[in-house]
C-alpha positions in Angstrom: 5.9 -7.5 34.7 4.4 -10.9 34.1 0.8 -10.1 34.0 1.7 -7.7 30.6 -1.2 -7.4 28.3 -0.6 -9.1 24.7 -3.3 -8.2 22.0 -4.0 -10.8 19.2 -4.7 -9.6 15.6 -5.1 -12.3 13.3 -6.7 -13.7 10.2 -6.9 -17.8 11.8 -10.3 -17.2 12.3 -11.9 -19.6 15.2 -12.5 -22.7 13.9 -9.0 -24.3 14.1 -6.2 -24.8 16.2 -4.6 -22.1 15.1 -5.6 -18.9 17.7 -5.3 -21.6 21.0 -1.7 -22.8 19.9 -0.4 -18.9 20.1 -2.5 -18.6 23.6 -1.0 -22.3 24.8 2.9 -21.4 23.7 2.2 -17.8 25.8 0.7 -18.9 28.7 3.4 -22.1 29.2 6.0 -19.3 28.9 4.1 -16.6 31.1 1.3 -18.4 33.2 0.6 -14.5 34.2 0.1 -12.9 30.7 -3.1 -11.2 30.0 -4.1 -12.0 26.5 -6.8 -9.9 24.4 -7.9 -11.6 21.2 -8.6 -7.9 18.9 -9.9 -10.0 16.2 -9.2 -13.1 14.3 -12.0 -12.2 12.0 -9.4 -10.5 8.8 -10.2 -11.2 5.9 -8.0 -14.0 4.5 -4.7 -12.6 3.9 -5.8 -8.7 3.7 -2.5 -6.5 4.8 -4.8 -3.6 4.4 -7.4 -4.5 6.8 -4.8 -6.1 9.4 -3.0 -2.6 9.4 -6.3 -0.6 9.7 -7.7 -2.7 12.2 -4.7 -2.2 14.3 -4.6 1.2 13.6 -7.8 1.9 14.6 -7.1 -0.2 18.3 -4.2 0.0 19.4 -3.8 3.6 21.0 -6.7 2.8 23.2 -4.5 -0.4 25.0 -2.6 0.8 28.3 1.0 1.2 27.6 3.5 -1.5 27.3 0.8 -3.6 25.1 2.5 -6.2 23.6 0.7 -6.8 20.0 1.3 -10.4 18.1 -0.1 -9.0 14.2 -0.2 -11.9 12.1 -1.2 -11.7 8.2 1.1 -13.8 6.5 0.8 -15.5 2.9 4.8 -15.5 3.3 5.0 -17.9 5.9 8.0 -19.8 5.6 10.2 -17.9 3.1 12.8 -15.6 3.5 11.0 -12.5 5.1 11.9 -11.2 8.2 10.5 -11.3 11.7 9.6 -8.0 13.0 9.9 -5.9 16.1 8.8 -2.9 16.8 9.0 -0.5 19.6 7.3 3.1 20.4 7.5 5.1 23.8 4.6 3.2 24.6 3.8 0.0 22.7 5.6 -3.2 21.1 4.3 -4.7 17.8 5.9 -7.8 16.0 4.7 -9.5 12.9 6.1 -10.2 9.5 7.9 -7.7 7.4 5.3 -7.4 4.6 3.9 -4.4 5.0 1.3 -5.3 7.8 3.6 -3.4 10.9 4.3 0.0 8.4 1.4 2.2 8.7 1.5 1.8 13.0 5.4 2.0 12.8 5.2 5.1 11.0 2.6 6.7 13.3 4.2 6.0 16.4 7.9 6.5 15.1 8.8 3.0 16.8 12.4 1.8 16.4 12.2 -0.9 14.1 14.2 -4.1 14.8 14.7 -7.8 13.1 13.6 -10.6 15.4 17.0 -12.8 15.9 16.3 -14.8 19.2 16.4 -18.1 18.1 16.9 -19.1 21.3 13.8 -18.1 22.5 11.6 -19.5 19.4 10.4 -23.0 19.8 12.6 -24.0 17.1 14.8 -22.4 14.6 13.7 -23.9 11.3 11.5 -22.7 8.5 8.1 -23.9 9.7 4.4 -23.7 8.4 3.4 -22.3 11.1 6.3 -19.5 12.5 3.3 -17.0 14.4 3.4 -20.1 17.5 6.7 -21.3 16.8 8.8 -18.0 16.3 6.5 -15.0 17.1 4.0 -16.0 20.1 7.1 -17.0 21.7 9.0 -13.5 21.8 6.0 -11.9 22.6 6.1 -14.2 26.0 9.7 -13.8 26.9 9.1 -9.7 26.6 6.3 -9.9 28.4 8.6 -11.2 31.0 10.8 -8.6 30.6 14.0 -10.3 28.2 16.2 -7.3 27.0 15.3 -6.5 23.2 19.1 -7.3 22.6 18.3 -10.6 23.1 15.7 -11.1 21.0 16.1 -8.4 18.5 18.6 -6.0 16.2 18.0 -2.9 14.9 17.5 -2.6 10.9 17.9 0.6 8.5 14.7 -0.7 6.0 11.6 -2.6 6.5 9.0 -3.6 4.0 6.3 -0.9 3.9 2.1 -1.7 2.8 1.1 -0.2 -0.6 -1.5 2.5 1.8 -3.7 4.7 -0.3 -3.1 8.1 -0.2 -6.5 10.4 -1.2 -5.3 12.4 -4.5 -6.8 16.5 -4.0 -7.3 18.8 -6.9 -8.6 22.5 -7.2 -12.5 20.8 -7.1 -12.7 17.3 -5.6 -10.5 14.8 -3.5 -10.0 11.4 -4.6 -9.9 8.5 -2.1 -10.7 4.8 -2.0 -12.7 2.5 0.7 -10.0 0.8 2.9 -12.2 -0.9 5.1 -16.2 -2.7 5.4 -16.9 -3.7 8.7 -19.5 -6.4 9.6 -22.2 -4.1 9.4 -21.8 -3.2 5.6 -20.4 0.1 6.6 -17.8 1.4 4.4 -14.5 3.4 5.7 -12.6 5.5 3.0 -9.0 7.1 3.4 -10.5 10.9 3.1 -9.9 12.6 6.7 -11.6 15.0 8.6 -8.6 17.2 8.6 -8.5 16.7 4.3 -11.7 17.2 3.9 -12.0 20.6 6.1 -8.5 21.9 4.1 -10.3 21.3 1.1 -13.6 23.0 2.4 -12.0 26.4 3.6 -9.7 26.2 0.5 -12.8 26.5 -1.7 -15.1 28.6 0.8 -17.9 26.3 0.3 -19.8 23.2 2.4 -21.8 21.7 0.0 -20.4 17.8 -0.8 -21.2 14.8 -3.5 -19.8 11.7 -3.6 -19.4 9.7 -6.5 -18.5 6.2 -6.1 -19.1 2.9 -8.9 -22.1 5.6 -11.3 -23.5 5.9 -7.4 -24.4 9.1 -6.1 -24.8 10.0 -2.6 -25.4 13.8 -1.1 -27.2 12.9 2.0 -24.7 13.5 5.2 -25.4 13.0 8.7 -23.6 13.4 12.2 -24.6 9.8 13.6 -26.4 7.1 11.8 -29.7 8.1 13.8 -30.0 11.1 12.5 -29.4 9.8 8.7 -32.7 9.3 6.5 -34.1 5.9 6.3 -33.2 3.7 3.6 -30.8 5.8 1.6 -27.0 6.5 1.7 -25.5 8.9 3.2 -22.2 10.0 4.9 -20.1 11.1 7.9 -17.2 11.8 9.9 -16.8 8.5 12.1 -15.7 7.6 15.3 -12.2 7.2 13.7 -12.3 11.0 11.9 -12.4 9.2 8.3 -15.1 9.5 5.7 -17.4 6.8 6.1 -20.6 5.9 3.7 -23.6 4.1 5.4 -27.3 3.2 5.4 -28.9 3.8 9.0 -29.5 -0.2 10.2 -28.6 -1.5 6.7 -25.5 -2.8 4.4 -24.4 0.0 2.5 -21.6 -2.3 1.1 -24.7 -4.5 0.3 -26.9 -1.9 -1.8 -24.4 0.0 -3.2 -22.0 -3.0 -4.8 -19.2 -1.3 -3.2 -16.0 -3.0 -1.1 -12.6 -1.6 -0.2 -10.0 -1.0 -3.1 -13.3 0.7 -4.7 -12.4 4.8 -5.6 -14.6 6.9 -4.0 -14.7 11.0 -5.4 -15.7 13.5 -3.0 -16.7 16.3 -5.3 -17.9 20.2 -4.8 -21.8 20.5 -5.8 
């Protein structure tokens, strides 16, 4: 039970004490605990990227992961702790939104962290992910009862996810995510964007994003045109818009919260 794996998803970034505090309070609680740092490369503050970047991770981790989410410009006030547990994984973070998107796909149980006996102290601090959360992600590694550290509650605070808007002739999404490569990551799915295809008995796609146009599409970067935009189905099954070994964020001006219209041609 000791040796549990406990994932990392910040936005500390590297530079400070922040990341090695969380890894010191775990490892003086459970000397065995395997820790995996999934990034602490967020954005400053971004729910949105914090919950996709989970999403996108988390089902690949052997069950029982323990993951330790922390985005959290409340720190301090009067938002809850939260716990939450699926058939195979635990999650705690704050209850702002970060935890909701993961919650709802994996229909965890959703509890209130209440185990101030197990937090390295019970006041308001600046700094509650080492004192309040990287401790109960120790003592579960180690096998505490969720009773102890936990209670079940009816609501929880749930992120402001875009949902792509579909009419008769075009779907409209935005860009949720730009990873480091300048690739951008929409909310239009494979499974939307197929519906939509056999709906209207037709394959032939535009997008329209910031007065840019892009009808180039392409199975794998590779195989994409040099130089220009395209887009594809990625790894993840979402709509992604790209320039093969290039920014596309860069020369197209675009970024997440940025609408994006896939259109019939």
């Amino acid at each position: 039970m000791g040796n549990k794996v406990i994932g990392l998803l910040t936005d500390f970034g590297l530079k400070d004490y922040f990341v090695a505090s969380l890894k010191g309070v775990i490892f003086s609680i459970n000397p065995e605990a395997q820790i995996v740092d999934i990034t602490h490369d967020l954005p400053d503050y971004s729910l949105l990227a914090g919950a996709f970047i989970l999403l996108a991770c988390y089902r690949f981790f052997p069950g029982q992961t323990i993951f330790l989410t922390v985005v959290d410009p409340g720190v301090g006030s009067e938002r809850r702790l939260l716990l939450a547990k699926s058939n195979r994984y635990y999650f705690i973070g704050p209850d702002n939104g970060l935890l909701s998107p993961v919650i709802e796909a994996e229909k965890a149980e959703v509890l209130e962290v209440t185990g101030q006996n197990y937090f390295l102290t019970g006041r308001r601090t600046s700094f509650e992910a080492r004192d309040k959360i990287a401790p109960v992600a120790a003592w579960l590694s180690l096998g505490v009862e969720l009773s102890e550290l936990a209670r079940p509650v009816k609501s929880f605070e749930r992120l402001n996810w875009p949902q792509p808007q579909i009419t008769d002739r075009e779907i409209r999404g935005h860009i949720i995510y730009q990873d480091k490569f300048g690739n951008l990551i929409t909310d239009i799915s494979q499974g939307i964007i197929a519906s939509f295809l056999n709906s209207n008995h037709s394959s032939s796609l535009v997008i329209l994003a910031a007065r840019k146009r892009i009808s180039e599409m392409a199975a794998t970067y590779s195989m994409a045109p040099k130089n220009k935009a395209f887009f594809m189905i990625n790894s993840l099954g979402l709509l992604e818009i790209a320039i093969f070994a290039s920014s596309a964020a860069g020369a197209l001006g675009l970024g997440p919260g940025d609408e994006v219209v896939l259109k019939l041609e």
